[in-house]
Every structure is written in structure tokens, then in C-alpha cells.
C-alpha angles and dihedrals in degrees: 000000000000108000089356109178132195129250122210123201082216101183091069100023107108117242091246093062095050084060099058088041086051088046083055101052097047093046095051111015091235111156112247114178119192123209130208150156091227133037126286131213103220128182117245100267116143101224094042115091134164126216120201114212117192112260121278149107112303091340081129087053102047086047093057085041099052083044111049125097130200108294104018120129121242121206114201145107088221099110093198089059090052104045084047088055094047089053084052092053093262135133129235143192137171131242086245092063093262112140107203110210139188079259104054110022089090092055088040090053097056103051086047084055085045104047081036086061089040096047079046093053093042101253097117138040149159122058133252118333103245129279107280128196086259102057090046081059100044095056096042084053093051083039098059100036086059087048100048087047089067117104119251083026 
């Protein structure tokens, strides 16, 4: 895990999330890229950097995925992406607070294939509901205990 960064899935990721991920990376110099179909607006913080990838479907995610090494942390809802980091040795976690592991993607994976058949059927609408406190503390606590399992950390 040696110089292990962290990937973040930036077109869906909320604003208030970027900023603890930019904290972090000023407090500790660990490297956090953000990848996007569109261009981001980052603060001056040495260890911080944005890739633009072209517009398309999941050209964000095959470019974190290209990218990501065994033991970097992944930030995104989409539960493919993080399935497909878990399979490279990464870890992943989503904005909400919600850490995937080698233990729980499958059965991640197949209520997102079920809500997605009953969203497609019209039992089921809306989106997610919106970013609480508690969400906002649960990912900052995942956050720092991945941060403080790196080594030199």
C-alpha cells in the first residue's frame, strides 16, 4: 500500500464531499485525483489533480480503473466501479459513508440489478434521498481510518 492514493468518480461525487477529500489531502499529502467528463475547479494543494476524460458512458470509470493500484481507495456510488476496484486490491467507499468490501459487493450488486428491474417496471422512483450529517461523518470516519492504515501515516 505503499504510496496508495485515492480515486474519486468526480461527476456524481457532492461538493461537500470534495472538500473533506481536499482537507485530507492538505493534512496528510496523500494524493487524491479526481476524474470527470467535464472540467473541475480544484484548490491549490499540491497533492490534489483532476483528469478529464472525453464524455461517455463509464469512460470516468474505465479510466480509475486503468489507473488504481492494490490498496488505493476508490470514492464513488457506482457499485460496478466499485466491485471492479475491489477485484484490483482496492478499496472502495461510497460518498453516503458506506465502505464495499470483498465480503459484501455480490450482494451489493444484486439489489442494485434488482431496484434497477423495479425503477424499469415503475415501482420504484425518485433518487437518493439527500446527503445527511451522518453520512458526511460516516465517510470522514472511513476516510481517516484508511488514512491512518497507510503506511508512513
Amino acid at each position: 500500500m505503499a504510496g496508495a492514493s485515492i480515486w474519486v468518480d468526480a461527476d456524481a461525487c457532492p461538493n461537500v464531499i470534495k472538500e473533506i477529500l481536499f482537507r485530507a489531502a492538505e493534512r496528510t499529502g496523500v494524493a487524491v485525483t479526481l476524474v470527470a467528463n467535464q472540467p473541475l475547479r480544484l484548490p491549490r494543494i499540491p497533492s490534489l489533480r483532476a483528469v478529464q476524460v472525453p464524455q461517455g458512458f463509464d469512460v470516468a470509470d474505465g479510466e480509475i480503473v486503468r489507473q488504481i493500484a492494490a490498496g488505493d481507495l476508490v470514492i464513488t456510488a457506482d457499485i460496478p466501479l466499485a466491485a471492479e476496484a475491489i477485484a484490483k486490491g482496492a478499496d472502495a467507499l461510497n460518498p453516503r459513508g458506506e465502505r464495499y468490501s470483498a465480503d459484501t459487493i455480490r450482494g451489493v450488486l444484486n439489489l442494485r440489478d434488482f431496484m434497477d428491474t423495479m425503477r424499469s417496471s415503475g415501482n420504484v422512483g425518485g433518487g437518493p434521498p439527500p446527503l445527511t450529517q451522518a453520512d458526511r461523518k460516516a465517510f470522514a470516519s472511513h476516510l481517516d481510518r484508511w488514512l491512518a492504515r497507510r503506511p508512513g501515516a
